[in-house]
N, C-alpha and C positions, 0 to 999 in steps of 0.2 A: 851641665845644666842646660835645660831647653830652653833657647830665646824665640822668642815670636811675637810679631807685632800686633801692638794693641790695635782693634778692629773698629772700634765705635761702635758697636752692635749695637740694634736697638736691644731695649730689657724686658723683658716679660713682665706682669707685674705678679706674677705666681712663683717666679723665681726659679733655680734649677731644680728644685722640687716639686716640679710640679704635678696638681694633684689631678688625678682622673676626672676627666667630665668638666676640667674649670672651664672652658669655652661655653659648655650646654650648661652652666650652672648660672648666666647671665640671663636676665629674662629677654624677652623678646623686643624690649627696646634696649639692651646693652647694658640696663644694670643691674647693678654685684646686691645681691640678697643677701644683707648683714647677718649673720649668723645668731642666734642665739645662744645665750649661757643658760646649760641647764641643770648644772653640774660644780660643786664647789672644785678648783682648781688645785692641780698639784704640779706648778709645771716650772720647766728649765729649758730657757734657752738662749743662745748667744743668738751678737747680733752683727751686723757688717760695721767697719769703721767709720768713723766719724766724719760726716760731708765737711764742716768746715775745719776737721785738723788737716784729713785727706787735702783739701784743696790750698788753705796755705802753703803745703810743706810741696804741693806740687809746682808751686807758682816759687819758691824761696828754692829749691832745686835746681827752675831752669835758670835761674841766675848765681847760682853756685860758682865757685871754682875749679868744682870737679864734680865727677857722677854722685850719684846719690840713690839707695835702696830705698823706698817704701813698702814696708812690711804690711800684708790685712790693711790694705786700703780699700777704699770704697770703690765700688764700681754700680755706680749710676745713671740718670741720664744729666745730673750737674757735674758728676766727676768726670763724664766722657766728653762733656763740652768745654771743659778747663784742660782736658789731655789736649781733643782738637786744637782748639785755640792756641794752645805751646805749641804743639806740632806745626803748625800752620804758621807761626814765628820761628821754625826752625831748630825747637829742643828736639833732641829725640829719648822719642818716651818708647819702650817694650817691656812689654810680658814678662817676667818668668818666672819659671816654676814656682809656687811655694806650697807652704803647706795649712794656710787657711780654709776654710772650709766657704768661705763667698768668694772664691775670686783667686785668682793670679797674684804675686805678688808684684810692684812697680819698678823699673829701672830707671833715670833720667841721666841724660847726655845732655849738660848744656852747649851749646855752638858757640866756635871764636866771636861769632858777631849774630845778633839776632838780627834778621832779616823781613823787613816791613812788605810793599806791594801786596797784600792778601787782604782776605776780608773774614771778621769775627762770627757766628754765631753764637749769643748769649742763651740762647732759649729763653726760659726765664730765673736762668743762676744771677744770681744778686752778686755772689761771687766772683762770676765770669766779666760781667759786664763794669762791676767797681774794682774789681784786682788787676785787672789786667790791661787794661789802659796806660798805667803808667809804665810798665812794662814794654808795652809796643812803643810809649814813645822814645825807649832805649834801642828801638832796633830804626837802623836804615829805608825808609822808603816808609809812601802812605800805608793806612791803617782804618778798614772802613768797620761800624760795628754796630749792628742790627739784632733783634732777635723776636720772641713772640709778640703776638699783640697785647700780650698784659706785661710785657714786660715794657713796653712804651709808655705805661702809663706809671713806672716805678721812679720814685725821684732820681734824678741824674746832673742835676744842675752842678751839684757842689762837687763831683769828680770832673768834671768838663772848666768849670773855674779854677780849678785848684791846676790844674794842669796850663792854663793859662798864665796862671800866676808865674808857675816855674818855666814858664817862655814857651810853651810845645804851641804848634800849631793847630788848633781844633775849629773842625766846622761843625755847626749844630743848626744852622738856618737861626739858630736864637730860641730854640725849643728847650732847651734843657733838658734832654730827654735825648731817647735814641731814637730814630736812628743819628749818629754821626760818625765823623773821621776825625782824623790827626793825622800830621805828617809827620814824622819820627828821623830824627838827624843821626842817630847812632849815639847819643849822650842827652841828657837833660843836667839844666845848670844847675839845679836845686837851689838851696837857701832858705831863707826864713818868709813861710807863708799862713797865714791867717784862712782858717774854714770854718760853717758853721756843720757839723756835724749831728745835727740838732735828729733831722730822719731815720738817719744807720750809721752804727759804729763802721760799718762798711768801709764809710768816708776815708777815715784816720786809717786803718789797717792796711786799704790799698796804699796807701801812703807811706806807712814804716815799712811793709813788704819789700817796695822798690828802693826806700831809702839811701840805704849803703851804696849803691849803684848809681847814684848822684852823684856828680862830680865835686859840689861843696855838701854832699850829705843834706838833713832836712830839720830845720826848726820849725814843727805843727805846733800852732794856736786851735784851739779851741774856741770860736766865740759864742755859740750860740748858746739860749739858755735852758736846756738841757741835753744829757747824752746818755741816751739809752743801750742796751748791753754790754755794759763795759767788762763784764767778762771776756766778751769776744775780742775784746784790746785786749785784754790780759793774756789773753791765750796767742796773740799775735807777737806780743811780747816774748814770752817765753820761748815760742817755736825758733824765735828772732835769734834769742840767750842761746840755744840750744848749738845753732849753729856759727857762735861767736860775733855776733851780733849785739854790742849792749846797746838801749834804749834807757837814756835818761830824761825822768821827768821831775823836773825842779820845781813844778809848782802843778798843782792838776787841771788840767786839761792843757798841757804841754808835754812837746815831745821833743827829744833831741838824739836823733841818729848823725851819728859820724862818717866820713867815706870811706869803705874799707871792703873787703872781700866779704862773702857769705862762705859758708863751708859747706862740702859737700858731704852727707852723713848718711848712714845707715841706720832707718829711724820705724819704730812699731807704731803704728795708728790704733788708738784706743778704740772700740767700741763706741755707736754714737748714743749716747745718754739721751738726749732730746729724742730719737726714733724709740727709746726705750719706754715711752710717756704710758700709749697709750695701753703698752701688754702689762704695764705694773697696776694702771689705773683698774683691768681687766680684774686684779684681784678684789679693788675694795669694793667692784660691783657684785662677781658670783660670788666672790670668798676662799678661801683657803689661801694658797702661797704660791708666786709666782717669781721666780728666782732668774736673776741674767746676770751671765758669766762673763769673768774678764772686766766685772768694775772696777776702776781703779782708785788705788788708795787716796790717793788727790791727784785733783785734773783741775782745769781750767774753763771743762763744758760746764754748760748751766744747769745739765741735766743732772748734774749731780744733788741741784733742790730739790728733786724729788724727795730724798728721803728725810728732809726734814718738809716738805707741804703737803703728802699722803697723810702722813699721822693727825693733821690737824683736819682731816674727815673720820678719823678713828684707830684708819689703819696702823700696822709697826712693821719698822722696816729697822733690818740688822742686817750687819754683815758674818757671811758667812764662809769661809774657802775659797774668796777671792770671787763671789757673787753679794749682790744685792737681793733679798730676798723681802719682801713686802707681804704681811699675813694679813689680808682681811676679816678675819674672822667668819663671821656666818657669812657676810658679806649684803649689801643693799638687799640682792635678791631671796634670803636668807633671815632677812625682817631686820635686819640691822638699820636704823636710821641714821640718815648721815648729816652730821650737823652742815651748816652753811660757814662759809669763812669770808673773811675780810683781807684781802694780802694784795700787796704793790708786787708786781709782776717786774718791772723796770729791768731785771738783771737778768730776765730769766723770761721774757715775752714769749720765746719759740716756744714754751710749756703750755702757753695759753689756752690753746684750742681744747686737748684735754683735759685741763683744767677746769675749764668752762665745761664742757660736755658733760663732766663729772657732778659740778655745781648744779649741772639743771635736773639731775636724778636727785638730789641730796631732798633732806626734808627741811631747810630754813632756808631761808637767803642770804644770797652772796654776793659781796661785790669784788671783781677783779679788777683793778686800776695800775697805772702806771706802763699801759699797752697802748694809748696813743699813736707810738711810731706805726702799731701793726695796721693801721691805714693802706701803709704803702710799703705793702708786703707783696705776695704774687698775686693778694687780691685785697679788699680790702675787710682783712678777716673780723674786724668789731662790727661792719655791718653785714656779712657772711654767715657768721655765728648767731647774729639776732634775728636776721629773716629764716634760715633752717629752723633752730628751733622753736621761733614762733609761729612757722607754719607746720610743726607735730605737738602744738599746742602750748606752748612751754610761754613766759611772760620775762624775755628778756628786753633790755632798755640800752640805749646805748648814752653813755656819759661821754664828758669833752675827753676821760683819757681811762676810759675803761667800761666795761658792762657791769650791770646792776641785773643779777637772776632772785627773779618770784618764782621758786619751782612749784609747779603743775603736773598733773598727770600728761604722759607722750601717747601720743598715738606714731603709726606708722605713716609710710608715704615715704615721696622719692626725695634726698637728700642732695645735695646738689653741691660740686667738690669746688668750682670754679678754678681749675686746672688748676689747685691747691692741693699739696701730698698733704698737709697739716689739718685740712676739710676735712679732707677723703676719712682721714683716720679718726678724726673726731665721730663721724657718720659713721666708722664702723664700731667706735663706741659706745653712740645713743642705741644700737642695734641689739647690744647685747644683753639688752632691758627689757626694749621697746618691740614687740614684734610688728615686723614690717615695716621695716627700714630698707631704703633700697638705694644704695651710693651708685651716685650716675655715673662715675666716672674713676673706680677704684684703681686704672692706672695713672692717677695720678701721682700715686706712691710712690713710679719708678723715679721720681727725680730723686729723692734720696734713699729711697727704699724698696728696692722693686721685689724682694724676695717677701713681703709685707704682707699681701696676704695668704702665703704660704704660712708662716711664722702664726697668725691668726688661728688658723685653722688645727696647727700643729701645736699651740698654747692649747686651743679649748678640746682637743681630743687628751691630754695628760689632766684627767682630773684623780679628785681622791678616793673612786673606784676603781680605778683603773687596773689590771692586776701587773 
């Protein structure tokens, strides 16, 4: 078997496919010319695993008992900063062969001792920057953690408290926010500590991630009054279960991990459902059927709403040979009008952007609420989403915890991603309408998806002429 070490390559955002001319396919100020749909769709295709199962099971690895395989993991530019980050703590992560069609598969080697004196780059992984803090402050020696300048402005207070609470050393100047450090003793005491959770599930999951590895293990409080994607606990849970790990909750929003070993396992990373938004959406706009392989039976991604919030614009979505297949019919561009919906996003926010995008083509109004936290996202995407599409004409409103869309006719113009992969792709949604759309900045996808718009390009060339 070939070993070889993981690189941190930067990603393309056209992916290993990529297609002739994408460089000169950029206009002369650097943006991506949203493609048009002109053709009802007949397509199939897989997609890379999932950013946030890929990045728990890489963080619950290096604190394993022993090695552990990751099957069809993601490789991004959030999966390459959570590999760094472990590396740079002392796991060792490599390559090897596998037989995925994105990527390597993953090896991890956790170390006798994880080892502090280094410094973090988060970029802007939400991931990187709330998992793995409690993590450094398991290993020996300081621990400094910095990353872009939108991710300085992403809430950080309640991983920087909650880390105080369990005794770690943290400097922040009193920003709550990064950049800061922690000094790391080679142990934290754990115990029973109180968070408000209120911004990101984030909070709680860095939290039962490192759990077991606490010396009296971790009683999480929940206090604040609300908690938004509790899927993404759910799924921190289970990856937890997976590897002998139980997490008991006696009453909800509590948590109770015991001190005990994690296991080290040989584990397959699903497909990410949530990157799947915008090529399914792709159908209810030209039409026909757009099918992605390797869904699984049940999961714990949110993106699995898809197939029940497409059908409430018209669309039907079945399972079929172990894909997800969504039939638009004629489809929007095809004279189908798409009704407007009313739906609380709260479990399932990261659908948002497509959601929205979707909503602002449809022919009534729509409101999406229960998106609140997405403020303090990589940008702050309810007021992202309303000045884009209000400037290609569109009458969106921003409400205390969601958008209200008046759809209008779009015009084109330049879309602007705010170093958001969730923008970016929205932007390359309103495109497939609207002619003359132009996404400022389509690698933005590489954070979780850099093969993205290869994957685009290669959806709307399988239509149902195709021979």
């Amino acid at each position: 078997m070939q070993v070889f070490t993981y690189s941190g390559a930067r990603f393309s955002p056209y992916g290993d496919d990529e297609r002739p001319g994408t460089a000169e396919g950029l206009d002369a100020d650097g943006n991506w010319p949203a493609p048009r749909a002109t053709e009802r769709l007949a397509a199939r295709l897989g997609l890379p695993g999932s950013k946030s199962l890929t990045n728990r099971e890489l963080v619950l690895a290096a604190l394993a008992d022993r090695p552990s395989q990751l099957r069809q993991p993601l490789h991004s530019r959030d999966s390459a900063l959570m590999i760094e980050a472990l590396r740079s703590l002392g796991v060792e992560i490599d390559e090897i062969e596998g037989n995925g069609e994105f990527g390597a598969d993953l090896r991890v080697a956790p170390p006798a001792e994880l080892s502090g004196s280094t410094s973090i780059d988060c970029g802007l992984a939400g991931t990187v920057m709330r998992f793995i803090p409690p993590v450094a402050a398991l290993a020996l020696g300081p621990v400094a953690f910095d990353g872009d300048a939108g991710a300085r402005r992403r809430p950080m207070a309640t991983t920087i408290d909650s880390l105080r609470s369990l005794g770690v050393d943290v400097n922040d100047d009193g920003r709550g926010a990064l950049p800061f450090s922690l000094w790391g003793t080679g142990s934290v005491r754990g115990g029973e500590i109180e968070i408000d959770a209120s911004a990101s599930s984030q909070f709680v999951s860095g939290l039962l991630l490192a759990a077991a590895r606490f010396d009296e293990g971790l009683v999480l409080r929940h206090v604040g009054d609300r908690l938004p994607s509790m899927p993404h606990i759910e799924m921190t849970i289970a990856s937890l279960a997976a590897r002998g790990v139980t997490v008991e909750s006696p009453e909800p929003g509590v948590w109770v991990v015991a001190p005990g070993p994690i296991e080290g396992i040989s584990i397959d990373i699903e497909p990410d459902l949530s990157n799947a938004a915008p090529f399914l959406v792709a159908a209810v706009i030209a039409g026909g059927t757009v099918a992605i392989d390797g869904w699984p039976v049940s999961t714990t991604q949110v993106g699995a709403d898809l197939e029940q919030l497409l059908p409430l614009f018209g669309a039907s979505a079945h399972r079929h040979d172990g894909r997800l297949v969504v039939d638009g019919g004629a489809g929007l561009l095809g004279g189908t009008r798409l009704p407007g919906i009313h739906v609380d996003l709260s479990t399932g926010g990261e659908l948002a952007p497509a959601i929205v995008a979707l909503a602002a083509l449809s022919s009534e109004p729509s409101e999406i609420t229960g998106i609140g936290h997405l403020r303090g996202h990589e940008t702050d995407r309810l007021a992202a989403l309303a000045a884009e599409l209000n400037a290609l004409g569109g009458a969106v409103t921003e409400l205390d915890d969601g958008l209200a869309i008046d759809p209008r006719p779009l015009h084109g113009g330049v879309w602007h991603s705010y170093d958001d992969h969730r923008m970016a792709t929205a932007g390359a949604i309103v495109g497939l309408a609207v002619d003359g759309v132009l996404v400022d900045d389509i690698a933005a996808t590489t954070k979780t998806l850099p093969q993205f718009a290869a994957l685009w390009h290669r959806m709307l060339d399988q239509t149902a002429s195709t021979p």
